[in-house]
C-alpha positions as CSV (number, residue, x, y, z in Angstrom):
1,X,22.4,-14.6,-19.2
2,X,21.8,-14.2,-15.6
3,X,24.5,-15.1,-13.0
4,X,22.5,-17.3,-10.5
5,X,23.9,-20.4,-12.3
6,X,26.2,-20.6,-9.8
7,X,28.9,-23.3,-9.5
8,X,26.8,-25.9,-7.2
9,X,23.9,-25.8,-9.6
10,X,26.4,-26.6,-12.4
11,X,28.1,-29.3,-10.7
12,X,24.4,-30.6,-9.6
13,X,23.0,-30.3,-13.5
14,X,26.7,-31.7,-15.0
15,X,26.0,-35.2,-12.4
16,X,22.7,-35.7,-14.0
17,X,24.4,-35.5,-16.9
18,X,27.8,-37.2,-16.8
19,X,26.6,-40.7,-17.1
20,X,24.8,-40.2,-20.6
21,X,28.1,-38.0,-21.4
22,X,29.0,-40.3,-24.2
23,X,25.9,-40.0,-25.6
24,X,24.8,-36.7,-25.2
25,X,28.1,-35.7,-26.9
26,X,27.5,-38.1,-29.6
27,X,23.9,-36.7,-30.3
28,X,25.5,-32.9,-30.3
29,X,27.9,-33.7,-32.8
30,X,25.7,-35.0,-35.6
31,X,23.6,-32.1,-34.8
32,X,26.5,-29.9,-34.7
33,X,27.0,-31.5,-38.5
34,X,23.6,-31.4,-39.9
35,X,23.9,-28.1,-39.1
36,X,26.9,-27.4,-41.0
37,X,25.4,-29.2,-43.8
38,X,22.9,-26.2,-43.7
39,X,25.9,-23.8,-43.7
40,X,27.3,-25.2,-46.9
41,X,24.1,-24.9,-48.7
42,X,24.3,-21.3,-49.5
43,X,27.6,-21.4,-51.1
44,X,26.5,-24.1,-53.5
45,X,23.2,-21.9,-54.0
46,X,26.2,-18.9,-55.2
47,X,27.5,-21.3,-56.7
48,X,24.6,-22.2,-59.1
49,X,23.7,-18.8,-59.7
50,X,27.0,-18.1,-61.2
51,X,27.0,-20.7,-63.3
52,X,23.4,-20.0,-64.2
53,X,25.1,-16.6,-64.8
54,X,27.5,-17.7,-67.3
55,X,25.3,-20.2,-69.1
56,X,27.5,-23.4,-67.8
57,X,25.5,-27.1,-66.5
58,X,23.9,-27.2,-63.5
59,X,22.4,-30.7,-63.3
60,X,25.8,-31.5,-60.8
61,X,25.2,-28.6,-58.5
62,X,21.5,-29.4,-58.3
63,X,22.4,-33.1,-57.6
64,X,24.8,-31.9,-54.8
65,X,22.1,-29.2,-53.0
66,X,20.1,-32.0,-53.1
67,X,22.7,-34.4,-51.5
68,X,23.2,-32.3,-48.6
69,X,19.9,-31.6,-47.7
70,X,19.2,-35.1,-47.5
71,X,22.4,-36.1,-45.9
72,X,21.4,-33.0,-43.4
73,X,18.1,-34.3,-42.9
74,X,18.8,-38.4,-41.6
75,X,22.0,-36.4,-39.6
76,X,19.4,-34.4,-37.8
77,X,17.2,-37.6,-37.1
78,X,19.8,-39.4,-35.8
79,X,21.3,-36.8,-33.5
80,X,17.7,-36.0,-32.3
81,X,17.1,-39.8,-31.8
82,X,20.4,-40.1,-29.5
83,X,19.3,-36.9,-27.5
84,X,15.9,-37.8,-26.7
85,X,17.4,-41.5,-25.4
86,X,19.8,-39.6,-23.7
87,X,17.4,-37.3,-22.0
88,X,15.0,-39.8,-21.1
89,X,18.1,-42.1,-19.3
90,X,18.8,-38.9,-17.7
91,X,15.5,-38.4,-16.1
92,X,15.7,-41.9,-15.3
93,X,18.8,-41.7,-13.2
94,X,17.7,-38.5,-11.4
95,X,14.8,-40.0,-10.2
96,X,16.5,-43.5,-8.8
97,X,19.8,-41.0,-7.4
98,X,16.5,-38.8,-5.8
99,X,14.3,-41.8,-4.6
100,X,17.4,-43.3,-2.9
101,X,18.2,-39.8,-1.0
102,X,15.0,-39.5,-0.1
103,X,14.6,-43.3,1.5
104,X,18.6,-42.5,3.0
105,X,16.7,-39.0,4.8
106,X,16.5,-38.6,8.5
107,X,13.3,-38.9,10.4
108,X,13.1,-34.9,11.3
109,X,14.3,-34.1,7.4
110,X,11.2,-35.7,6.4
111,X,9.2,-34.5,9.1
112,X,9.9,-31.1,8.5
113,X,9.5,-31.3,4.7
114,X,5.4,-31.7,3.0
115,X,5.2,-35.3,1.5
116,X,3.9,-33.9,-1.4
117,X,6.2,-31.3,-1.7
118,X,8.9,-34.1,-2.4
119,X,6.8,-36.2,-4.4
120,X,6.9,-32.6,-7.0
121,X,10.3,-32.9,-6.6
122,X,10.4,-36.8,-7.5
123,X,7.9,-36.4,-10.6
124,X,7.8,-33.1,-11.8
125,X,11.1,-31.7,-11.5
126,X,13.1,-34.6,-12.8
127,X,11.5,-34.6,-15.9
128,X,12.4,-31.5,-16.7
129,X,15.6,-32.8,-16.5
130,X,15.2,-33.8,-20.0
131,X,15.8,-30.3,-22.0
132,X,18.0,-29.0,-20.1
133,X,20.5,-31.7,-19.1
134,X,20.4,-32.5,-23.1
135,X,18.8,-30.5,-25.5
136,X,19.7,-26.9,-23.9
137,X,23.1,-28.1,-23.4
138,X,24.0,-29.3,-26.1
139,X,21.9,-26.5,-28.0
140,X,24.2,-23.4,-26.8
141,X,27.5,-25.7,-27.9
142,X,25.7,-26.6,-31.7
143,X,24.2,-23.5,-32.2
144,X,27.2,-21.5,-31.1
145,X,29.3,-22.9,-33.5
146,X,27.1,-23.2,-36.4
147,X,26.4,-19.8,-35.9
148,X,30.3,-18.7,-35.5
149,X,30.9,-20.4,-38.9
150,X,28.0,-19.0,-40.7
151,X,29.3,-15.4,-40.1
152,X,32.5,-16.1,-40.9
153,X,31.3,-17.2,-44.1
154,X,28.9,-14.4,-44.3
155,X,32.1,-12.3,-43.1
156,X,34.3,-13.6,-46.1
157,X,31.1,-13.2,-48.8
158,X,30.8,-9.1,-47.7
159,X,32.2,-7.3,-44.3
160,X,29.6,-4.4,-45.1
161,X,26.5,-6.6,-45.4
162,X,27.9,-8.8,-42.4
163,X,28.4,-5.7,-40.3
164,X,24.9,-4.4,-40.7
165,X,23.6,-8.4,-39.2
166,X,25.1,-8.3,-36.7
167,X,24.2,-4.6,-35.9
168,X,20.6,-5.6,-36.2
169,X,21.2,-9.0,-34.3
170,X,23.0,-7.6,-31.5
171,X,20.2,-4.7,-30.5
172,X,17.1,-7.5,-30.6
173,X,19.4,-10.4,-29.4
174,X,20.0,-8.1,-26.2
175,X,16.1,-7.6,-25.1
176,X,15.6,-11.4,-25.8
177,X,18.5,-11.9,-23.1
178,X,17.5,-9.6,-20.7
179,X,14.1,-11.5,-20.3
180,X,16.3,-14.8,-19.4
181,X,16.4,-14.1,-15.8
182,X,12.5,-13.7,-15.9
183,X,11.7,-17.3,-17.1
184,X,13.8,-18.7,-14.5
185,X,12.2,-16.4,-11.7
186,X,8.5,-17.5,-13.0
187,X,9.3,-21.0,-13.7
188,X,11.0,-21.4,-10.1
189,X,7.6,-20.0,-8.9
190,X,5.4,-22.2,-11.0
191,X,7.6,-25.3,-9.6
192,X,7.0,-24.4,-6.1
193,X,3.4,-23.1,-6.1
194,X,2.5,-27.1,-8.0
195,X,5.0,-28.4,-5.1
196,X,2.8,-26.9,-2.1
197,X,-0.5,-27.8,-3.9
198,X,0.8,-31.1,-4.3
199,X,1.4,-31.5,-0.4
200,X,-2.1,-29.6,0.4
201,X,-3.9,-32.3,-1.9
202,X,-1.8,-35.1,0.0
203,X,-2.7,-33.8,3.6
204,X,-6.6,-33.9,2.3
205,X,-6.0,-37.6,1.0
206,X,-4.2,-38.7,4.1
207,X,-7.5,-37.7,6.4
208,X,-10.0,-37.9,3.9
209,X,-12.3,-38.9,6.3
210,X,-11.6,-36.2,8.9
211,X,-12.0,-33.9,5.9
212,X,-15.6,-35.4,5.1
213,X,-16.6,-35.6,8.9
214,X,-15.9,-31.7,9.4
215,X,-17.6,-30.6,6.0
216,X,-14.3,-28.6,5.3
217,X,-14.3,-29.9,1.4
218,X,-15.1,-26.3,0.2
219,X,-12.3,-24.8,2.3
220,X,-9.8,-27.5,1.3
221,X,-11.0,-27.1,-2.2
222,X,-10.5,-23.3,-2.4
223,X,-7.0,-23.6,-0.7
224,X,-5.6,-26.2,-3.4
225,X,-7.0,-23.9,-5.8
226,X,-5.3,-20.9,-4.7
227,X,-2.1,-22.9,-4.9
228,X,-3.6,-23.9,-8.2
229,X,-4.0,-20.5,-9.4
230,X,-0.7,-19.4,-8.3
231,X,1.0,-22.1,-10.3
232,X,-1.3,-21.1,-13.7
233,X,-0.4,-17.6,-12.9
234,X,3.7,-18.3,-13.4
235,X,3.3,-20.1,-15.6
236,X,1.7,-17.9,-17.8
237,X,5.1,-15.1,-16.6
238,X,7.0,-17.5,-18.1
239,X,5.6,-18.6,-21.4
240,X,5.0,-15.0,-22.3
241,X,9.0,-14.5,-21.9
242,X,9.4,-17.1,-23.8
243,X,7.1,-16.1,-26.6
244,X,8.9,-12.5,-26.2
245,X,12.0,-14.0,-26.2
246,X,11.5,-16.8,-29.0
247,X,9.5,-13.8,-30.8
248,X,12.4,-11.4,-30.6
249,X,14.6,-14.2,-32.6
250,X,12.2,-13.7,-35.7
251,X,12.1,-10.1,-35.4
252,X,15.7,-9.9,-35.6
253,X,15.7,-12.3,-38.8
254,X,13.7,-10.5,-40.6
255,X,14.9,-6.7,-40.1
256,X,18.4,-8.5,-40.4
257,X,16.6,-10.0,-43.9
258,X,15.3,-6.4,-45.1
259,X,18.2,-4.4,-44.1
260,X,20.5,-7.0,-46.0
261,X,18.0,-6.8,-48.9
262,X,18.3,-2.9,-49.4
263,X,21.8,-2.5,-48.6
264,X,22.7,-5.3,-50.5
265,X,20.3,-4.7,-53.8
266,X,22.3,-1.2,-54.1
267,X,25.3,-2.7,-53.7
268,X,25.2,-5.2,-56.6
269,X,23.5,-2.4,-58.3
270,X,26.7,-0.2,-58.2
271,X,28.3,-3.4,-58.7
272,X,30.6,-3.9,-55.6
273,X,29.0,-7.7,-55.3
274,X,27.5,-9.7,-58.0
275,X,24.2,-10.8,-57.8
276,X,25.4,-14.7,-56.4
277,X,26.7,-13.2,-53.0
278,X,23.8,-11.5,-52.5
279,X,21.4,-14.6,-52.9
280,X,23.6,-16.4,-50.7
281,X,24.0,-13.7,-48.3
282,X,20.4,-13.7,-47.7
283,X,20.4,-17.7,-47.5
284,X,22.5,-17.6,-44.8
285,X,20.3,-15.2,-43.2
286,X,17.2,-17.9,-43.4
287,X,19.4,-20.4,-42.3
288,X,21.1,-18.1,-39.6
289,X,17.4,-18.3,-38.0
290,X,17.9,-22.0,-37.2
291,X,20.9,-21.8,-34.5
292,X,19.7,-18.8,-33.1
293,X,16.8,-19.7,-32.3
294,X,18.5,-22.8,-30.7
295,X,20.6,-20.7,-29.1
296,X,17.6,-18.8,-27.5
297,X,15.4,-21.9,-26.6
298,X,18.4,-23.7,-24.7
299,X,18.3,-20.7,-23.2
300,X,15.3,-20.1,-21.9
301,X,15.1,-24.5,-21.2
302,X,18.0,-23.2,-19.3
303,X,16.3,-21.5,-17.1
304,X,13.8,-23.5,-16.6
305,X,15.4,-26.8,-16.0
306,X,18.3,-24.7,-13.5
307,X,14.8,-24.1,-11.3
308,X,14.0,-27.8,-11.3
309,X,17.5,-28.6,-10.6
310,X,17.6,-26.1,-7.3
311,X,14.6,-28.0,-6.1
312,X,16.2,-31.5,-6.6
313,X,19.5,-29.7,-4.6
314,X,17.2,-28.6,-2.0
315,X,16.6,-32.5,-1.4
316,X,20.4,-33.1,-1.7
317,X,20.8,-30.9,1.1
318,X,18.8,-32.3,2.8
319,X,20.7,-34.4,6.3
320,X,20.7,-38.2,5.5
321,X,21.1,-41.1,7.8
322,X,24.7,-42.5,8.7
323,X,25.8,-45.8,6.1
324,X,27.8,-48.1,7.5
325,X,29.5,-46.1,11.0
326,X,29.9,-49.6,12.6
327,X,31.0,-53.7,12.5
328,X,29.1,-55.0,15.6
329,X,28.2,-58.4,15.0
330,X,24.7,-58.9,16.9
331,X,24.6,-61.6,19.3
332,X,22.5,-63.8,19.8
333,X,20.1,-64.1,21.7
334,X,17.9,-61.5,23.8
335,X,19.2,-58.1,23.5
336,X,19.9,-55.6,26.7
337,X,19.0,-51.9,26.8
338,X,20.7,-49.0,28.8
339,X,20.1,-45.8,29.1
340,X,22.4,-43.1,30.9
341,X,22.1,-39.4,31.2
342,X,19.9,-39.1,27.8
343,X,18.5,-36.2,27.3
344,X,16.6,-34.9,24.1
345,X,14.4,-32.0,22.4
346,X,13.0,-32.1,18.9
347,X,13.8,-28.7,17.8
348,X,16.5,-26.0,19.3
349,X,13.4,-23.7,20.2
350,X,11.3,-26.4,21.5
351,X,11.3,-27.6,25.5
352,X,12.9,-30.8,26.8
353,X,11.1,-34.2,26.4
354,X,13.5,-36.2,28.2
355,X,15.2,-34.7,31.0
356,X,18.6,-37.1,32.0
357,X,17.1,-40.2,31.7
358,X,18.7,-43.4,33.1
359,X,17.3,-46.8,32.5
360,X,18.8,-50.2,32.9
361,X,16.9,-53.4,30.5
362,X,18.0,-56.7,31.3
363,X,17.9,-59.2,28.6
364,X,14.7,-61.3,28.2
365,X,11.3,-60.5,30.0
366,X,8.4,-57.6,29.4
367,X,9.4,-54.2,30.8
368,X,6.8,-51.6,30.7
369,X,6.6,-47.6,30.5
370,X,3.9,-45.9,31.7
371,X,3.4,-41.9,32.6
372,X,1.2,-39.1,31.5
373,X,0.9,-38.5,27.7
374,X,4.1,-36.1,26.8
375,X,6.7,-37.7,28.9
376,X,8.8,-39.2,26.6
377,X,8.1,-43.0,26.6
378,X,7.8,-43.3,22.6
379,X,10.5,-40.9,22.2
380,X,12.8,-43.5,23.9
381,X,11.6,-46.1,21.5
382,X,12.3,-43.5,18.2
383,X,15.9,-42.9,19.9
384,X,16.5,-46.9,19.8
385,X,15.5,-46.8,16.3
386,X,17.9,-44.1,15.6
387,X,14.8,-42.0,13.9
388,X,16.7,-39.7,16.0
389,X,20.0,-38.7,18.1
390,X,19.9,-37.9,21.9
391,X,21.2,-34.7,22.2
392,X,23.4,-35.9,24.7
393,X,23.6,-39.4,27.1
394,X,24.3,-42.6,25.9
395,X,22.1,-45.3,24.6
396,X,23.9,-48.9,24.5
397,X,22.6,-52.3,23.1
398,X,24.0,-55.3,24.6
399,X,27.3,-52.7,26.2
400,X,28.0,-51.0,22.7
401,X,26.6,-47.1,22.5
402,X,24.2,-47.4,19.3
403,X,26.2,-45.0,17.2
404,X,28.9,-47.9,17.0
405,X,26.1,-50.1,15.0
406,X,25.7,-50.6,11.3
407,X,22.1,-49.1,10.7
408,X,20.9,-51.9,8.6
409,X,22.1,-54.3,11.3
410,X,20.7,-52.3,14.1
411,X,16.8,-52.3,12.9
412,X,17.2,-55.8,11.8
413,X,17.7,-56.8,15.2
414,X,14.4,-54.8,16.4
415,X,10.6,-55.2,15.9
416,X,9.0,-51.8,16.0
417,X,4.9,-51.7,16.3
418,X,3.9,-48.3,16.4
419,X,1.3,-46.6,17.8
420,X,-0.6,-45.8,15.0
421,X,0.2,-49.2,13.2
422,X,0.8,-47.8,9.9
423,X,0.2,-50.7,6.9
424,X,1.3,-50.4,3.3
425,X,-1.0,-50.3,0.4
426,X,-0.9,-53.4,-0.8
427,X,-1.9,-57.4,0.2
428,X,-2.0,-58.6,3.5
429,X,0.4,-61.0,3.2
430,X,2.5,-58.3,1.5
431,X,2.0,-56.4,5.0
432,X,3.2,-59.2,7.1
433,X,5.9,-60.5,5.1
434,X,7.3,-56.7,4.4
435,X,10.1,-57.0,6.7
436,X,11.5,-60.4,6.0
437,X,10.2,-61.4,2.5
438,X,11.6,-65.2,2.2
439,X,9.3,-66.3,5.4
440,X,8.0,-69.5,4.5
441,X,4.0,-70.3,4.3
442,X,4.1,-72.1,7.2
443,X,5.6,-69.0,9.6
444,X,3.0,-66.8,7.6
445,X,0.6,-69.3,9.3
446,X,2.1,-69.6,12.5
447,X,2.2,-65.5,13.1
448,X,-1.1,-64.7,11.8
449,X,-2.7,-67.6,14.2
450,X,-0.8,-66.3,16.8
451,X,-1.9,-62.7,16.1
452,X,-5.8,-63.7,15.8
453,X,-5.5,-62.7,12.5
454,X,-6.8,-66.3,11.1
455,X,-10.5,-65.8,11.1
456,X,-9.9,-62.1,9.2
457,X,-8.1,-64.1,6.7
458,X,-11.1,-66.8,6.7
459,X,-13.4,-63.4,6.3
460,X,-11.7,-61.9,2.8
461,X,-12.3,-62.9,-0.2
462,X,-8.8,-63.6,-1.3
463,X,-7.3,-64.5,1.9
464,X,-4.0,-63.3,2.4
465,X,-3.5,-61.7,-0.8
466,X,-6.6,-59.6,-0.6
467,X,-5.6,-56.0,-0.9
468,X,-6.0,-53.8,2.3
469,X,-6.4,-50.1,1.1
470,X,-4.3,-46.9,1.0
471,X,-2.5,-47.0,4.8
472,X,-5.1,-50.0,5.6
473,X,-8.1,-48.4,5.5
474,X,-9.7,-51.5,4.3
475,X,-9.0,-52.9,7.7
476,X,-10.5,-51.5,11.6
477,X,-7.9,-50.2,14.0
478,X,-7.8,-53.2,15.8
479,X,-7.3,-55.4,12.8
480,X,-4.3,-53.2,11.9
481,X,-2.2,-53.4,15.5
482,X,-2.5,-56.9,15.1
483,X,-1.2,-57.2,11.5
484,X,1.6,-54.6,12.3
485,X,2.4,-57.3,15.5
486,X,2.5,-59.9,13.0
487,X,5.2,-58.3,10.8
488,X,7.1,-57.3,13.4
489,X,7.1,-60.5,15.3
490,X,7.9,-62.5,11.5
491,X,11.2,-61.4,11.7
492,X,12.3,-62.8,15.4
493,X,13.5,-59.9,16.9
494,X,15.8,-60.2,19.7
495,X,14.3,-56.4,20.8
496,X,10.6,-56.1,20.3
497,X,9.0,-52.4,20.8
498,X,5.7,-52.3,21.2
499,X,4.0,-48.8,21.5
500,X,0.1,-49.2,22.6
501,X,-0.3,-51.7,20.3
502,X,-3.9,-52.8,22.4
503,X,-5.3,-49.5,22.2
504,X,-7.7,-50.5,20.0
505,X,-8.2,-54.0,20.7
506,X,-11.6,-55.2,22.2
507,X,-11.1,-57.4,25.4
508,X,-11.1,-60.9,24.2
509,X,-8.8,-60.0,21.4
510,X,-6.5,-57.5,24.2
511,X,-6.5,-61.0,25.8
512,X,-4.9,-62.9,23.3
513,X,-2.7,-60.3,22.2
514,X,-1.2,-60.0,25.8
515,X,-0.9,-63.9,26.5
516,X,1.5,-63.8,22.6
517,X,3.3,-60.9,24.0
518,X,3.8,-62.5,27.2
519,X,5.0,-65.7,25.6
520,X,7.4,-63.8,23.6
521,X,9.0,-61.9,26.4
522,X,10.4,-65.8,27.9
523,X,12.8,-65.2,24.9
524,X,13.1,-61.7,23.9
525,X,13.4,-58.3,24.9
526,X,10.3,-56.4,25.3
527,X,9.4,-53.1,25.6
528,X,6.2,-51.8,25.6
529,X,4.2,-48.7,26.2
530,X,1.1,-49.1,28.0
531,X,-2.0,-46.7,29.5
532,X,-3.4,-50.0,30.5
533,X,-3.5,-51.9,33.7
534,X,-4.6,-54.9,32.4
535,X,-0.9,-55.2,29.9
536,X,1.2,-53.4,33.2
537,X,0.7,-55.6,35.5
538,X,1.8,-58.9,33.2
539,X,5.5,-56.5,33.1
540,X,8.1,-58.4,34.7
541,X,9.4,-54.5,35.5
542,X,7.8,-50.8,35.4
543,X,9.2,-48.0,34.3
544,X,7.2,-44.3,35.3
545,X,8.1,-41.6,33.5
546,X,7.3,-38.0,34.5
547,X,8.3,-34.9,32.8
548,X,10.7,-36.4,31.0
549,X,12.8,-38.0,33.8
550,X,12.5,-41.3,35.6
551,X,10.4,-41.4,38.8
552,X,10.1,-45.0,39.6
553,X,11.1,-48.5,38.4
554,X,9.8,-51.8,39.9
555,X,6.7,-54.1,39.9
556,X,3.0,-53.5,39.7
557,X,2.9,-54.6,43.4
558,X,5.9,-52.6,44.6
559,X,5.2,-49.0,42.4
560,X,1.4,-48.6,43.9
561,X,2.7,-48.7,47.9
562,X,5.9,-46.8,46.7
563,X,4.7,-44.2,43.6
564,X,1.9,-42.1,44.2
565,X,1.7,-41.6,40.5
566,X,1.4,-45.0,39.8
567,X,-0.7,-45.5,42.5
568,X,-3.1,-43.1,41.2
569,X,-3.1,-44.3,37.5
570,X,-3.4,-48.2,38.8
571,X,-6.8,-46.5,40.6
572,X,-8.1,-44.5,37.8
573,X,-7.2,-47.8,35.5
574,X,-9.0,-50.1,38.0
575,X,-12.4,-47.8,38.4
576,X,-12.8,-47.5,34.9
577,X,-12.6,-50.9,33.8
C-alpha cells in the first residue's frame, strides 16, 4: 500500500478515533468472530462428508452447521451495529473538534482561506470519517486474521493445493494493490475540486445581487460547473480503481477456485486426498472471498478517508488565536488607549499601512480619526481587537500591552461596530442580544429606543423576533448600523469602536445617532472613524492619519488653522453638505 500514510496522518486519523476506541475494538472483535465462525464451517462440511462416506448419522453435524451459521449471523449484526455507532460518534466528534478550530482561527487564517472551502472540510470530509476511522480499520485487523487462520487450515488440509492459492492470490492481489495509491490521488482531487466549488458557489451567494446587477449568472454558472465537472471527473478515477481493484478480488477467487478444482480433482483421483478435503478445500476458497475482499475495501476506504483526513489537518495547521496568555482583571470604569511605535503590514510582500504610529487616548470622551481612505484608521481598530498583531510597537489598555490580556476578557470589555455592520441570520432581537444574551426586556427596550430602532420594530410583523435575512438583507444599510450600534452598546462597553457607523444614515437619523454617541462618550471610551464633518467636530479630540503615520492631533477648531489636510477635508466636507 502506498507510503504517503505518513506518521502525522496516522496520529491525525488514530485522534478521531481514540475516543470510540472501546468501541470500535469491541465491534472488530465480534466481527473478527463471526468471521471465525465462517472458518470453522468447512471443517464440519469435511466432516459430514466423511461420515456421509462411511454411512454414520448426520442429523448432529447438520444441527451444528446450522448452529454456527446462525450464531455467525447475529455475531455479524451486532459487530456491524457497534461499528456504525461507532462511526457515526466519530464523525460527530470530528466535526465539534473541527468547528471549534475553526471559531479558535486567526483573522488572516480565515481570510486567506475560501469560506466554502472550509465549510467542505466541515461537511464533506468529516463524514467520510466514518469508513475509514472504523470500518477500514478495523477491516485490515479482522480480515487479516481471518484470513491468516483460514490458510493455515487450508495449509494443514493440503500444502500442494494451499501452495497453488496463494500462487494465484499473490499475482492478482498485487495489481489490485498497485491501484491503491490511485484511489487516494483521485479521491484527494474529487475532495478539493467539491471544496473550491463549494467556495465559488458561496462567493455568488454572498453578492447575489452584485451578481444579478452585472448579468454575470452565465459566467458564474459555467465557473461552478467547471469545478463541478472536475469533481465528477475524479470521481469517476476513483470508482473505476475501485471497481478494478474490488473486481481483481473476484478474479483471483475464482482462478484460485478452478485451479484448486483441477489440481485437486486429480489428486483425490490418484488418491493422495479423499474426497472430504477437497470439498472443504474449496469451501474455504468461497469463504476465503469474504476477508479478502475486506481486506481490499478497507483498503481502498483507506485511501479515501486518509484524503479527507489531510484536508481536516490542513485546518489543524492552520495558526489559532492565543487561549488564556493573561490574568488582567478589567477595571472599571472607562478604558485608556496608547499607542507607541506601532507599525504593521498585512502580508510580508505587501507595503506598510501603519508607519510608527504613536497615539495617546485618555479615558472617557469621543476621539475621532480621520485621513484619506488607506491610512490605517480601521486597522488600528482590528489591532485593538487582536484580529491581528502589530508587527512591532506596543498597544496598551489602561498601562498593560494587550498581549498580557485574556482574549475573552479583552473583547468583552470592547464594543466593535464595523463598517459594514455585518448582522446574523436570524431575529432581530437575536441580533441585538448576540453579545450579551441574559439582557433583560427592559435594556432590549432602552437600546433599541436609543438606537431609533423603535418605529422599525413597530413596522415588522413580529417585532423583535421577526427574522432579518441571510447577513440582514431583510433590513437597508442604515437600518443595519443602527442594529449593529445596538448590540454593541447592550453590553456597556468601557471601549466602544465605532467605524463609519453613519455612513449610511439619512440626516435626521445621523442626528440622533450622533447625540447617543455623544451621550455615551460622558462615560466611556470612544473611538470612532469618521469621513464626516458633521460627527468630527462633536470629537472632544482629532486624530489625522496620513500614510500610515500620525500628522496631527487636536480639536476641530485647532487642526483647520494648524493642518492643511484637515483644513482641506473640513472644506470639501463643508461645500458638499
Amino acid at each position: 500500500m502506498r507510503t504517503l500514510i505518513d506518521r502525522t496522518t496516522w496520529r491525525t486519523l488514530l485522534g478521531y478515533a481514540e475516543p470510540q476506541r472501546r468501541t470500535i475494538l469491541c465491534g472488530g472483535f465480534l466481527v473478527l468472530l463471526s468471521g471465525l465462525a465462517a472458518a470453522a464451517l468447512p471443517l464440519a462440511a469435511k466432516a459430514l462428508v466423511d461420515r456421509l462416506g462411511s454411512g454414520e448419522g448426520v442429523a448432529g453435524l447438520l444441527a451444528l452447521l446450522v448452529g454456527i451459521a446462525l450464531a455467525g449471523a447475529v455475531i455479524a449484526m451486532a459487530g456491524g451495529y457497534l461499528l456504525e455507532r461507532a462511526a457515526e460518534s466519530v464523525v460527530l466528534g470530528a466535526r465539534k473538534r473541527l468547528a471549534a478550530r475553526l471559531l479558535s482561527l486567526r483573522v488572516p487564517a480565515v481570510q486567506r482561506a475560501e469560506p466554502g472551502d472550509l465549510l467542505s472540510r466541515f461537511t464533506g470530509d468529516t463524514t467520510l470519517l466514518r469508513e475509514v476511522c472504523t470500518h477500514a480499520l478495523v477491516g485490515l485487523v479482522t480480515g487479516s486474521a481471518t484470513t491468516v487462520v483460514m490458510v493455515v487450515m487450508m495449509g494443514v488440509m493440503d500444502l500442494v493445493l494451499l501452495g497453488i492459492t496463494l500462487a494465484v492470490l499473490a499475482v492478482v492481489g498485487l495489481l489490485a494493490l498497485a491501484g491503491m495509491p490511485m484511489i487516494e490521488k483521485a479521491s484527494h482531487a474529487a475532495q478539493s475540486a467539491v471544496g473550491e466549488t463549494g467556495a465559488r458557489l458561496e462567493r455568488v451567494l454572498g453578492a447575489f445581487r452584485t451578481v444579478k446587477a452585472a448579468g454575470t449568472e452565465a459566467v458564474e454558472l459555467a465557473a461552478i460547473e467547471r469545478g463541478a465537472q472536475d469533481a465528477w471527473r475524479a470521481g469517476v478515477r476513483s470508482a473505476r480503481w475501485e471497481a478494478l481493484v474490488h473486481g481483481f478480488n473476484g478474479l483471483a477467487v475464482q482462478a484460485s477456485f478452478l485451479a484448486v478444482l483441477g489440481v485437486g480433482g486429480a489428486r483425490v483421483a490418484t488418491g493422495a486426498i479423499p474426497l472430504s478435503t477437497l470439498v472443504a478445500f474449496l469451501l474455504f476458497l468461497f469463504f476465503l472471498e469474504e476477508p479478502i475482499g475486506q481486506l481490499l475495501h478497507a483498503g481502498s476506504k483507506l485511501q479515501i478517508g486518509l484524503a479527507a483526513v489531510r484536508r481536516l489537518g490542513e485546518v489543524e495547521q492552520l495558526q489559532t488565536e492565543p487561549v488564556g496568555t493573561g490574568t488582567t482583571a478589567a477595571a472599571p470604569g472607562a478604558a485608556r488607549v496608547s499607542f507607541s511605535g506601532v507599525r504593521f503590514r498585512y502580508g510580508p510582500d505587501l507595503p506598510e499601512v501603519l508607519r510608527g504610529v504613536d497615539v495617546e487616548v485618555p479615558p472617557v470622551g469621543l476621539t475621532a480619526f480621520v485621513g484619506p481612505s488607506g491610512a490605517g484608521k480601521s486597522t488600528l481598530f482590528a489591532l485593538i481587537e487582536r484580529f491581528y498583531e502589530p508587527d512591532s510597537g506596543r498597544i496598551r489598555l489602561d498601562g498593560r500591552d494587550l498581549v498580557d490580556w485574556d482574549l475573552a476578557e479583552l473583547r468583552a470589555g470592547i464594543g466593535y461596530v464595523e463598517q459594514d455592520a455585518p448582522l446574523l441570520s436570524g431575529s432581530l432581537r437575536e441580533n441585538i442580544v448576540y453579545g450579551r444574551q441574559d439582557a433583560t426586556e427592559q435594556e432590549i427596550r432602552d437600546v433599541v429606543a436609543h438606537t431609533r430602532l423603535d418605529a422599525l420594530v413597530e413596522r415588522l410583523p413580529d417585532g423583535l423576533d421577526t427574522p432579518v435575512g441571510h447577513r440582514g438583507t431583510f433590513l437597508s444599510g442604515g437600518e443595519r448600523q443602527r442594529v449593529a450600534l445596538a448590540r454593541a452598546l447592550i453590553t456597556r462597553p468601557r471601549l466602544l469602536l465605532l467605524d463609519e457607523i453613519t455612513s449610511q444614515l439619512d440626516a435626521a437619523n445621523e442626528m440622533a445617532i450622533r447625540d447617543v454617541v455623544t451621550a455615551v462618550a460622558k462615560t466611556t471610551t470612544v473611538l470612532v472613524v469618521a469621513h464626516r464633518l458633521s460627527t468630527v467636530t462633536q470629537a472632544d479630540r482629532i486624530v489625522v492619519l496620513d500614510g500610515g503615520t500620525v500628522r496631527a492631533t487636536g480639536t476641530h477648531d485647532e487642526l483647520v488653522g494648524q493642518d492643511p489636510l484637515y483644513a482641506e477635508f473640513a472644506t470639501t466636507q463643508l461645500l458638499s453638505g
